[in-house]
C-alpha positions, 0 to 999 in steps of 0.5 A: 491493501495498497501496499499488497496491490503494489508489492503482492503477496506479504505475510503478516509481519512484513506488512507489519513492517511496511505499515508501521503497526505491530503484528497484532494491530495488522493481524486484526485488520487481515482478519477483518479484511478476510471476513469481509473478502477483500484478502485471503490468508495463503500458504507459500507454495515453498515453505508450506509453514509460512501463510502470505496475505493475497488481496482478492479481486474485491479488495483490488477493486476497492483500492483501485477506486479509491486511488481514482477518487484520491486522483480525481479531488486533487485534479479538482484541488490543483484545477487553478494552481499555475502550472509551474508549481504543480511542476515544482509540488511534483518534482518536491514529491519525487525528492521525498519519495526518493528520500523515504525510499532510501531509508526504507532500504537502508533498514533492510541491509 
């Protein structure tokens, strides 16, 4: 879910790809998540051949709040860690970030 709140629509096997799971694995979890009304299955205005994965308000809702909670708990985790290393742990995060990034790109060219 996160990814589609981040990148919008996918299909199913490039959310596969920035997952990491096999279509049918991700299939699965888009079938589940329709039934539960969190995404919708959409054709592409352009080629009516190819169906994109939408996250519906209810999933965007729900991803909102976990990412609120996942921020909340590490404020609390970080509360009494000296600034300078929250500083040092971010600027770390950023490197790796930074990092995947450029190996997620490279699998594209």
């Amino acid at each position: 879910m996160q990814r589609l709140l981040e990148e919008g629509d996918l299909t199913v096997g490039e959310l596969s790809n920035k997952i990491n799971l096999a279509c049918s694995t991700t299939t699965d979890l888009v079938d589940r998540m329709e039934k539960n009304e969190i995404v919708e299955r959409v054709r592409d205005e352009k080629d009516r051949r190819v169906v994109r994965i939408h996250l519906l308000d209810k999933g965007k809702t729900i991803i909102n709040e976990v990412i609120e909670k996942r921020q909340n708990y590490l404020g609390e985790v970080l509360e009494n860690v000296p600034t300078e290393q929250v500083d040092a742990l971010y600027s770390i995060l950023e490197l790796l970030h930074s990092q995947m990034r450029n190996v997620e790109n490279k699998k594209h060219l």
